[in-house]
ROBA-432025 format. One line per field, with one value per residue: x, y, z of N, C-alpha, C, O in turn; residue in three letters; chain; residue number from 1. Coordinates in Angstrom, 2 decimals. Example, Ala and Ser with C-alpha at 12.3 -4.5 7.8 and 13.67 -1.06 7.14 Angstrom:
2
n_c1 = 13.19	12.85;
n_c2 = -5.69	-2.25;
n_c3 = 7.80	7.08;
ca_c1 = 12.30	13.67;
ca_c2 = -4.50	-1.06;
ca_c3 = 7.80	7.14;
c_c1 = 13.20	12.90;
c_c2 = -3.30	0.03;
c_c3 = 7.80	7.87;
o_c1 = 14.24	13.41;
o_c2 = -3.32	1.14;
o_c3 = 8.46	8.04;
rest = ALA	SER;
kette = A	A;
nr = 1	2;
% end
This chain:
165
n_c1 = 2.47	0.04	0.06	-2.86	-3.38	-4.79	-7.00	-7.39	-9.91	-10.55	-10.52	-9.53	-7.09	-6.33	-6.35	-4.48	-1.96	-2.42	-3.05	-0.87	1.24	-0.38	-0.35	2.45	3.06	1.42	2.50	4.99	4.22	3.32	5.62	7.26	5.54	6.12	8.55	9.15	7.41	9.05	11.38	10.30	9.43	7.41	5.10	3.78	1.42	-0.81	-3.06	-3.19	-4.44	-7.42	-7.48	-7.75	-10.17	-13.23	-12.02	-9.50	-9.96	-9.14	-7.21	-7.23	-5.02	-2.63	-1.60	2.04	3.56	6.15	6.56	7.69	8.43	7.59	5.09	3.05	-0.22	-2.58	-5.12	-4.01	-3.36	-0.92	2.08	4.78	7.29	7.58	9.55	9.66	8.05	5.53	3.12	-0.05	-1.77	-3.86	-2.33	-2.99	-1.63	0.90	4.22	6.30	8.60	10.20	9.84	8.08	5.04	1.66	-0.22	-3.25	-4.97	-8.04	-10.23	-9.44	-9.09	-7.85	-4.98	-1.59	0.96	3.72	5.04	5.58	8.64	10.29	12.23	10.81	8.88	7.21	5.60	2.80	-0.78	-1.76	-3.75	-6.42	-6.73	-9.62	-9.76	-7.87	-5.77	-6.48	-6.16	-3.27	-2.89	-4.09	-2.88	-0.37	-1.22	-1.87	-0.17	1.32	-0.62	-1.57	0.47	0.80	-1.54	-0.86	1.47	0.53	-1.63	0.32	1.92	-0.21	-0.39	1.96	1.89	-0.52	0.78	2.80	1.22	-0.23	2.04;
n_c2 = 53.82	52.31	48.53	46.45	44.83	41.88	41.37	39.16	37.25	36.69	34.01	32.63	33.56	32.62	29.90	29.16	29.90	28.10	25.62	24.45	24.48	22.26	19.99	19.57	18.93	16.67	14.97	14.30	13.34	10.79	9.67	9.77	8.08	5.55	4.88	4.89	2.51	0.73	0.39	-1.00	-3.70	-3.24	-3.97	-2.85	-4.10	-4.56	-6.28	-8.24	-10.85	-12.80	-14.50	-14.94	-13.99	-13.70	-12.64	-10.59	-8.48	-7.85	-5.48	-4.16	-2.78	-4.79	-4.52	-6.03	-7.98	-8.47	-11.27	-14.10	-16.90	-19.18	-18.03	-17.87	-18.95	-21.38	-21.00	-18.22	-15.03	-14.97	-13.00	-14.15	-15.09	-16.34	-17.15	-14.90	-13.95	-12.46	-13.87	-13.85	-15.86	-17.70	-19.85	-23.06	-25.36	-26.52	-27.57	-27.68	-28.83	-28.97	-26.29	-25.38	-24.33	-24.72	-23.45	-22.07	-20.46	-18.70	-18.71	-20.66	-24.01	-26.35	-26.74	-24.62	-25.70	-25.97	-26.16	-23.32	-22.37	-21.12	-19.00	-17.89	-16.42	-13.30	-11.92	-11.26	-10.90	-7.75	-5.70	-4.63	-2.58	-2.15	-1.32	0.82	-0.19	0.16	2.51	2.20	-0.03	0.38	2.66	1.21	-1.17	0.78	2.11	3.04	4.87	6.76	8.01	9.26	11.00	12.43	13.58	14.97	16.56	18.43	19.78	21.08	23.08	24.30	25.27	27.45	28.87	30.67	31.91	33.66	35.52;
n_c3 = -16.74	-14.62	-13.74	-13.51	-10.27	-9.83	-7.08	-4.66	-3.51	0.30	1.60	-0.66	-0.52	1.65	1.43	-0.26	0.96	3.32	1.68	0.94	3.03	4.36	2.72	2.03	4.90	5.58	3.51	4.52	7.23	6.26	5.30	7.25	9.18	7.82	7.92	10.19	10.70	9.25	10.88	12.76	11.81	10.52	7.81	4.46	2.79	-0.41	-1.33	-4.47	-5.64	-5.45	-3.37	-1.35	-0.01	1.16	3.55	2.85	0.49	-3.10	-3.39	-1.04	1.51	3.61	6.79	7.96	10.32	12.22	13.31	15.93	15.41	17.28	17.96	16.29	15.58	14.08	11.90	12.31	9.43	7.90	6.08	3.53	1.53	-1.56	-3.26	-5.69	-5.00	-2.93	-0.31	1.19	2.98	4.81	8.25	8.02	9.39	11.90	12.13	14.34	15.40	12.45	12.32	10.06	8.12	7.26	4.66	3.24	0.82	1.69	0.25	-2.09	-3.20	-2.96	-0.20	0.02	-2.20	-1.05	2.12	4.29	5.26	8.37	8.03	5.74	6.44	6.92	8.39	10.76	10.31	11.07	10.75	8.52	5.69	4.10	0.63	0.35	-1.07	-3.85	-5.24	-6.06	-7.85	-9.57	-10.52	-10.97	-13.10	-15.24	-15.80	-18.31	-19.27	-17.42	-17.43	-19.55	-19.38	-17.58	-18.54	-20.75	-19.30	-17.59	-19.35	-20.44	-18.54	-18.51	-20.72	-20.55	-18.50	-19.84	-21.62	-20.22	-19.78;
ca_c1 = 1.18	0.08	-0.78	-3.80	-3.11	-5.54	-7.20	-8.01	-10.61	-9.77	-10.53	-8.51	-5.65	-6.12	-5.98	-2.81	-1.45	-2.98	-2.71	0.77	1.93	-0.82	0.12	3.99	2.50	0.76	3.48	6.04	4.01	3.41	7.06	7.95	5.17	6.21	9.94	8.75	6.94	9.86	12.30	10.27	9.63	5.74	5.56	2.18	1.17	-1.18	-4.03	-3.77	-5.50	-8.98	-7.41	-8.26	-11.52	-14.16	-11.56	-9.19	-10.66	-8.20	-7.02	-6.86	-3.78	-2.55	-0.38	2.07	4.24	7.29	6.51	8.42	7.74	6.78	3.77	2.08	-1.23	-3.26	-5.77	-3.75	-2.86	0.81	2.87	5.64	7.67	7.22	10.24	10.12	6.48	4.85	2.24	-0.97	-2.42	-3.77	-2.24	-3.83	-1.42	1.82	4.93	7.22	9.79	10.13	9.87	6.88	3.67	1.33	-1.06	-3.88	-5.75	-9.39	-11.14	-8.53	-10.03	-6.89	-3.68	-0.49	1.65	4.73	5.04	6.37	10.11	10.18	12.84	10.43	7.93	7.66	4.49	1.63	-1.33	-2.67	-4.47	-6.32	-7.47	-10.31	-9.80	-6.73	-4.78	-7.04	-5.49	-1.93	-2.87	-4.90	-1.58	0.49	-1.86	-2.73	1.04	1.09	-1.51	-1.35	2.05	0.77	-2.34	-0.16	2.40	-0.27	-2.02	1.72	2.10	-1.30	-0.19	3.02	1.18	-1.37	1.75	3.43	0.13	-0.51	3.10;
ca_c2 = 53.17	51.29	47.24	46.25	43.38	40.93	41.28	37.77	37.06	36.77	32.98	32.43	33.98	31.74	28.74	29.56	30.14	27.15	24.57	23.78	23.39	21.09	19.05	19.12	18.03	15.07	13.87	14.45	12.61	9.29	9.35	9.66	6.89	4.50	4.96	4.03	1.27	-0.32	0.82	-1.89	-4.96	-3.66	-4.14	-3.08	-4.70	-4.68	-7.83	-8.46	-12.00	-12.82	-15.66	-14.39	-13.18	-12.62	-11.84	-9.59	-8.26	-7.70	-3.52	-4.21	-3.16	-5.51	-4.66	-7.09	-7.45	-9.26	-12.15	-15.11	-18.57	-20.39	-16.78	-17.91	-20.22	-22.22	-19.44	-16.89	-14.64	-14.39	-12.80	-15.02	-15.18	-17.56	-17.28	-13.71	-13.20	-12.27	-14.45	-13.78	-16.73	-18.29	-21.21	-24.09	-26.38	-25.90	-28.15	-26.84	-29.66	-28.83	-24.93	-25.00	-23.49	-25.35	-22.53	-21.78	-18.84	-18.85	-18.89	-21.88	-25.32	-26.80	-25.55	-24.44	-27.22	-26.44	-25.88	-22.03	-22.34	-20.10	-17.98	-17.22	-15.58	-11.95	-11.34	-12.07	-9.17	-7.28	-5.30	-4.22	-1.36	-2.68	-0.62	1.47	-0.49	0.53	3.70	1.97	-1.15	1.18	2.98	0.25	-1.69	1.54	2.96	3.98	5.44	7.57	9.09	9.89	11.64	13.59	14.59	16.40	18.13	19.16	20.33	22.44	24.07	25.09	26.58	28.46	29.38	31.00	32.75	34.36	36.32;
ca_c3 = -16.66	-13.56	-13.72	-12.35	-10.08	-9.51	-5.82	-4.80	-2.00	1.51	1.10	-1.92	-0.08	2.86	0.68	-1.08	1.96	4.46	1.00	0.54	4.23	4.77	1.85	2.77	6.28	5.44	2.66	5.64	7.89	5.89	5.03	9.12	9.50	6.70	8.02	11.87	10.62	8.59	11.23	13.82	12.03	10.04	6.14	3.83	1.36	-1.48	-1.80	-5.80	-5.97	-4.73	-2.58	0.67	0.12	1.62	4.29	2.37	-0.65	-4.24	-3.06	0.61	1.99	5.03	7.62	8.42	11.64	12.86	14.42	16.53	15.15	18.44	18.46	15.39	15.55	13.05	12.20	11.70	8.56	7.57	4.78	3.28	0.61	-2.37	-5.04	-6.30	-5.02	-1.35	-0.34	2.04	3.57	6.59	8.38	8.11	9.67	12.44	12.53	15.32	15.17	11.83	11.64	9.01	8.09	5.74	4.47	2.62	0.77	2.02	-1.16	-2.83	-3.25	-1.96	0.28	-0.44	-2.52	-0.66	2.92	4.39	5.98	9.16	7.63	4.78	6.87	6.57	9.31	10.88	9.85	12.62	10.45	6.87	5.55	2.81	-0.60	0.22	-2.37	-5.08	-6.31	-6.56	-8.50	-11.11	-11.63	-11.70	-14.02	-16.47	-15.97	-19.69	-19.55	-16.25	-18.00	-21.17	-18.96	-16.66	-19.17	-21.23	-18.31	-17.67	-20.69	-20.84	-17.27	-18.39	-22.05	-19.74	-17.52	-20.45	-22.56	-19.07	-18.89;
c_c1 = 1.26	-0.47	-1.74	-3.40	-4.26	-6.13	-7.98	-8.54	-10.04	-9.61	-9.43	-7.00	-5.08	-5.88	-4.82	-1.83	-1.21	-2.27	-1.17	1.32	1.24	-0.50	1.49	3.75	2.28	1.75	4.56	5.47	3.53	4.19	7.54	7.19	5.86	7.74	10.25	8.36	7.74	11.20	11.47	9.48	8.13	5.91	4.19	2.41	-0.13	-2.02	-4.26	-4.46	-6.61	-8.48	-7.53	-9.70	-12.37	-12.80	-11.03	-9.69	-9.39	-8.30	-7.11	-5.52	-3.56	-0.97	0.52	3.36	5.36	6.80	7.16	7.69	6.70	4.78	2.54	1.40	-1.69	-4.41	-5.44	-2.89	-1.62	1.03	4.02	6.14	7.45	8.15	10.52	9.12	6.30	3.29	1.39	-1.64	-2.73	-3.41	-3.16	-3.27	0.10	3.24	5.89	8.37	10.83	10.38	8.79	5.41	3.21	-0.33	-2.33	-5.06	-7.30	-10.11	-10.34	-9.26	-8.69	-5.87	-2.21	0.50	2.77	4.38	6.27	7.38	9.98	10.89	12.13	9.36	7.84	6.64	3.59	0.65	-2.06	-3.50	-4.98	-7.38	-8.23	-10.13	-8.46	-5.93	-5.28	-5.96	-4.06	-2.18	-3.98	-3.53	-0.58	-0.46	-2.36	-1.32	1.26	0.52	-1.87	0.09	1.51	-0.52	-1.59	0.41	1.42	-1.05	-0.42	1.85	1.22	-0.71	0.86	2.92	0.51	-0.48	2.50	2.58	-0.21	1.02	2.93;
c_c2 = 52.06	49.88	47.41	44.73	43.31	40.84	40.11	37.96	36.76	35.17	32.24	32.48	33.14	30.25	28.44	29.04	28.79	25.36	23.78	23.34	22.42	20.05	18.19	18.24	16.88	14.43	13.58	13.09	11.06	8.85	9.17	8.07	5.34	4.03	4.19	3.07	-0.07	-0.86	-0.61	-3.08	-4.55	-3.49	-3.89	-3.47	-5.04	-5.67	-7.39	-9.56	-11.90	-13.85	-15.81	-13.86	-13.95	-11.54	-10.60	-9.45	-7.95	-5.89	-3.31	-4.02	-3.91	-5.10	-5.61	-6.99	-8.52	-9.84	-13.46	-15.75	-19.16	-19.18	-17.44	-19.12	-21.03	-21.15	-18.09	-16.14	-14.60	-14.12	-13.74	-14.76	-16.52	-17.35	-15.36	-13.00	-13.31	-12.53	-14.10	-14.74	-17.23	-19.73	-21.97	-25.23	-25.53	-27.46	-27.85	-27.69	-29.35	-26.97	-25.30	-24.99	-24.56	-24.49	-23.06	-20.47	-19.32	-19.22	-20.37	-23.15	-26.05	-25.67	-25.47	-25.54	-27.10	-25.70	-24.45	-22.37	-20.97	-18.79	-17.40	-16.64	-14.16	-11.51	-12.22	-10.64	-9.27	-6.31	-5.19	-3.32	-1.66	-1.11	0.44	1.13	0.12	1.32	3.00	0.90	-0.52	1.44	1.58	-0.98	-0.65	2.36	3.85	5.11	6.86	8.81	9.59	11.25	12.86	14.45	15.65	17.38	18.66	20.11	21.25	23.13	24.85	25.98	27.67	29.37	31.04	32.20	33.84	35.59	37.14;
c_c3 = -15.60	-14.31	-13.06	-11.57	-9.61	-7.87	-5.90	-3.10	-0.60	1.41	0.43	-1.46	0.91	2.34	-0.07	0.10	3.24	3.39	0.97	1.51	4.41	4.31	2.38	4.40	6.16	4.41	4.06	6.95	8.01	5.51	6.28	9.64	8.86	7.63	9.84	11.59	10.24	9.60	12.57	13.23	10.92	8.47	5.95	2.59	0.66	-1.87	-3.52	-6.10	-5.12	-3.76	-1.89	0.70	0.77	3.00	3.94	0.86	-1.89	-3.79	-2.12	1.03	3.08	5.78	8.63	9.56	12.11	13.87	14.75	15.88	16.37	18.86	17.56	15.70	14.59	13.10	11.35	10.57	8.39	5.92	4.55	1.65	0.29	-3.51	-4.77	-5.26	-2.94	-1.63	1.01	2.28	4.98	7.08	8.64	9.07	10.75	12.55	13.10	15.15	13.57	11.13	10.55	8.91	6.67	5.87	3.32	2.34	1.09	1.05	-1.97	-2.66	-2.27	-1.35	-0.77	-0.58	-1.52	0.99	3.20	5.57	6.87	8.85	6.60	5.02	7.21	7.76	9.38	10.66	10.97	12.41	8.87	6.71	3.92	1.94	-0.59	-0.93	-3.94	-6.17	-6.79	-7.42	-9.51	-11.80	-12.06	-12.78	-15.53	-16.34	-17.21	-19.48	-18.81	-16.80	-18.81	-20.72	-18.12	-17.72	-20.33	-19.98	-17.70	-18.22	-21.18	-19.65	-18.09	-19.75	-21.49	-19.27	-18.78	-21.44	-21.40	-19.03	-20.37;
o_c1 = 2.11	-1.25	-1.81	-3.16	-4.86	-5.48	-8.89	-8.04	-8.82	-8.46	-8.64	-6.05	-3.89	-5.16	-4.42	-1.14	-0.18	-1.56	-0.77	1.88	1.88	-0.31	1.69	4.24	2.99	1.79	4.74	6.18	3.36	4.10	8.36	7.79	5.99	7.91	11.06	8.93	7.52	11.86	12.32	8.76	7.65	6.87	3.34	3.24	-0.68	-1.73	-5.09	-5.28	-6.75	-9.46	-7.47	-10.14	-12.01	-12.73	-11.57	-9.76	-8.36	-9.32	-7.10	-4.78	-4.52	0.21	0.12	4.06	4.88	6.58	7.25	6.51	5.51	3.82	1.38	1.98	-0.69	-4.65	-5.95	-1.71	-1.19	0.52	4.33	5.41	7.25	7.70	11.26	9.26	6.83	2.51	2.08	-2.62	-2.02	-3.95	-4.10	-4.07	0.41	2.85	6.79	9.31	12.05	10.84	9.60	4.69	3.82	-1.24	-2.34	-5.73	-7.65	-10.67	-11.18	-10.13	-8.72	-5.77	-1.93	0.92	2.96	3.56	7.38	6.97	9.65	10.45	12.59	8.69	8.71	7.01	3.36	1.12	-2.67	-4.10	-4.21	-8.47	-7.66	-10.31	-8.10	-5.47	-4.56	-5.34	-3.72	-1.15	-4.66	-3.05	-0.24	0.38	-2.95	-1.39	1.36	1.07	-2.33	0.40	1.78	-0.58	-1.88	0.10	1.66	-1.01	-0.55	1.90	1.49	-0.45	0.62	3.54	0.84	-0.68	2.58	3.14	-0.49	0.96	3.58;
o_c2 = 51.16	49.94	48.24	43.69	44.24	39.96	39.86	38.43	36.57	34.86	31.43	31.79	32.91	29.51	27.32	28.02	28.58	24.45	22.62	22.24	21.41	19.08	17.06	17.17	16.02	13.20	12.42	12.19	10.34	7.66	8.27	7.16	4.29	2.85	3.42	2.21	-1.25	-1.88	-1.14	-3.63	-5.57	-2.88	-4.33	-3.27	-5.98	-6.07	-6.58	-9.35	-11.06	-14.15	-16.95	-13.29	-15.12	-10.34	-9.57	-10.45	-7.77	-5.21	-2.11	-4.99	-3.75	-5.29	-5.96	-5.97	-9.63	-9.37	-14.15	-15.48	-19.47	-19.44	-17.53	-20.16	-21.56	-20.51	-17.37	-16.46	-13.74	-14.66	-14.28	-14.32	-17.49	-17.35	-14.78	-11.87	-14.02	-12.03	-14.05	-14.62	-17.19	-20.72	-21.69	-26.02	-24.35	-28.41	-27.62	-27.08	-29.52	-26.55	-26.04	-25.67	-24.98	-24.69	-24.13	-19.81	-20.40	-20.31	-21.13	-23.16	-26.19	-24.47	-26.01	-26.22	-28.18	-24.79	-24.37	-22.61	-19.91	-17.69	-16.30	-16.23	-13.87	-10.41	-13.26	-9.51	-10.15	-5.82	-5.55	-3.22	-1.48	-0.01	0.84	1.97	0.43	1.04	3.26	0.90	-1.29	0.98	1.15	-1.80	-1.05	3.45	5.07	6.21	7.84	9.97	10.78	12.28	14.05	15.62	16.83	18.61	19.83	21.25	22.08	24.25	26.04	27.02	28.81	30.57	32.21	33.18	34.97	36.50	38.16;
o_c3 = -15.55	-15.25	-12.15	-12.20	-9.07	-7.30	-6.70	-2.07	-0.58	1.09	0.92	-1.82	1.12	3.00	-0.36	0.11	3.88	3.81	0.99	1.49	4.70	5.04	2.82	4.78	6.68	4.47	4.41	7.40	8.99	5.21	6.39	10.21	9.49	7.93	10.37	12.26	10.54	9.44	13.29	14.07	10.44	8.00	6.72	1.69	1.22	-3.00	-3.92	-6.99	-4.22	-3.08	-1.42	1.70	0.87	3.22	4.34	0.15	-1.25	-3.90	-1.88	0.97	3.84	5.46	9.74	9.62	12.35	14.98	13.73	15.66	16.36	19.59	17.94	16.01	14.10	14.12	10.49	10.57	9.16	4.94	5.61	0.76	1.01	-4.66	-3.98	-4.79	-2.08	-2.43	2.02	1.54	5.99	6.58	9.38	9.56	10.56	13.24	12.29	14.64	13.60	10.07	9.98	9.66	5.69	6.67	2.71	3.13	0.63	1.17	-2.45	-1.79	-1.05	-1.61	-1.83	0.36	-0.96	1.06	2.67	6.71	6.34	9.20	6.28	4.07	8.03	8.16	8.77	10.80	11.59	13.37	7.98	7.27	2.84	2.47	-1.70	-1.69	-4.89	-7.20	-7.94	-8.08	-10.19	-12.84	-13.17	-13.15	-16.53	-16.89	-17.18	-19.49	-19.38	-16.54	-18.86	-21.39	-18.18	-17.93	-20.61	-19.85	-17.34	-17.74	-22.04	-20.08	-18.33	-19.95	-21.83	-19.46	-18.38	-21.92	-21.81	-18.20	-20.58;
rest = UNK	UNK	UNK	UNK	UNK	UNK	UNK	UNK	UNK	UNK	UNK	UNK	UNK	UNK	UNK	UNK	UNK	UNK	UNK	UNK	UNK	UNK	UNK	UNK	UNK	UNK	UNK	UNK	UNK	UNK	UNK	UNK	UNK	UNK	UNK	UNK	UNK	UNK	UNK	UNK	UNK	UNK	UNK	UNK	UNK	UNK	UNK	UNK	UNK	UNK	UNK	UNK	UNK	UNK	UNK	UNK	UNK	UNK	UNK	UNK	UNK	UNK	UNK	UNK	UNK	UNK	UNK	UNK	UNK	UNK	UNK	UNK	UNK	UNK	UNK	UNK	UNK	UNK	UNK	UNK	UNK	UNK	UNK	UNK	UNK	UNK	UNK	UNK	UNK	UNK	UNK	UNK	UNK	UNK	UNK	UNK	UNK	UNK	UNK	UNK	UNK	UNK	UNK	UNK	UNK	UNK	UNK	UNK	UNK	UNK	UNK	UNK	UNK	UNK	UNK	UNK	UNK	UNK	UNK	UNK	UNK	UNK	UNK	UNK	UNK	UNK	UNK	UNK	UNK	UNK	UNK	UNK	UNK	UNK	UNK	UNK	UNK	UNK	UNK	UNK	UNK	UNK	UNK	UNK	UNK	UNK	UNK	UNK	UNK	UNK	UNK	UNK	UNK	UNK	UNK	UNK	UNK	UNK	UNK	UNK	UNK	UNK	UNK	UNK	UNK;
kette = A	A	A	A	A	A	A	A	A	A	A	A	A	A	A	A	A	A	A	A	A	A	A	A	A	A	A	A	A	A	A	A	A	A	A	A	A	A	A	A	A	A	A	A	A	A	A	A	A	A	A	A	A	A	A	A	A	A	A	A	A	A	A	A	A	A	A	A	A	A	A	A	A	A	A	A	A	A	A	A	A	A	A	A	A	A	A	A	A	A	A	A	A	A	A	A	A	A	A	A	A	A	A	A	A	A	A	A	A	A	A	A	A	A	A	A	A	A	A	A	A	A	A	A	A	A	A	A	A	A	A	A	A	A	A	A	A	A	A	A	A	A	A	A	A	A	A	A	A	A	A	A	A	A	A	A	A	A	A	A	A	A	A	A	A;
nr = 1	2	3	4	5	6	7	8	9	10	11	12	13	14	15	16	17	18	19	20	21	22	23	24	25	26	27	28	29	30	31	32	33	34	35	36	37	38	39	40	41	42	43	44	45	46	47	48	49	50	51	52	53	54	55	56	57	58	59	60	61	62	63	64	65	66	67	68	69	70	71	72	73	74	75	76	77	78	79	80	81	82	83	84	85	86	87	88	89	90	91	92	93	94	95	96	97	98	99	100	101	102	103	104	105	106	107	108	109	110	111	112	113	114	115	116	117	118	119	120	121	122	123	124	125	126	127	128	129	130	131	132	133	134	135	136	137	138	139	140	141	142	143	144	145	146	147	148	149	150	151	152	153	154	155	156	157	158	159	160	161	162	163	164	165;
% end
């Protein structure tokens, strides 16, 4: 006794077919980017406070860029470390004798209590892409929850997978 197999549209077939390298493509090619970017000095990162706003919005990613001390102005955005944490602000103030930055977030009533040490400057941003951050600061804020969602649609694929043979 013959099977019948399943004849799937020309379409269908082309999607099978076209889907997966494209995928592998584009993971491939924001892993080659990410890897160029780190490989010359550019870092992204993630706006979680409102402290920059209106400029950067909370899910903005910003791209930030290796820059010389004596480059940076009063004006302009930089990343910096603070302790554990990476900080987005704009200088407010320049002491060159000194090496230091005395910042503040746009939206803040006052600036930053302590002044930024040149070695603790991570960039200046040369760009931002409003809402990109979104999707990652859902998962990492609903992490639970995202697991417990996957691992059952998992878990129905691989029942379907199995009622099907």
């Amino acid at each position: 006794m013959k099977k019948n197999k399943k004849i799937l549209h020309p379409r269908q077939t082309a999607c099978r077919f076209i889907a997966l390298p494209v995928i592998c493509a584009a993971v491939l090619l924001l892993f080659v980017l990410f890897v160029i970017a780190k490989r010359y000095g550019i870092r992204f990162y993630v706006i979680t406070s409102g402290s920059m706003e209106p400029a950067l919005g909370v899910g903005s990613v910003v791209c930030l860029c290796e820059t010389p001390f004596f480059r940076l102005a009063q004006g302009d955005i930089i990343g910096f470390q603070a302790g554990d944490t990476t900080v987005v602000h704009r200088i407010k103030g320049i002491d060159r004798s000194r090496h230091l930055l005395y910042t503040k977030g746009d939206s803040n009533q006052t600036s930053d209590m302590a002044p930024v040490a040149e070695s603790d400057v991570i960039g200046r941003a040369v760009f931002v892409i409003p809402f990109a951050g979104k999707l990652p600061l859902f998962f990492q804020s609903h992490l639970k929850e995202v697991v417990v969602i996957l691992s059952a649609v998992f878990s129905g694929m691989c029942l379907t997978v199995r009622k099907r043979r």
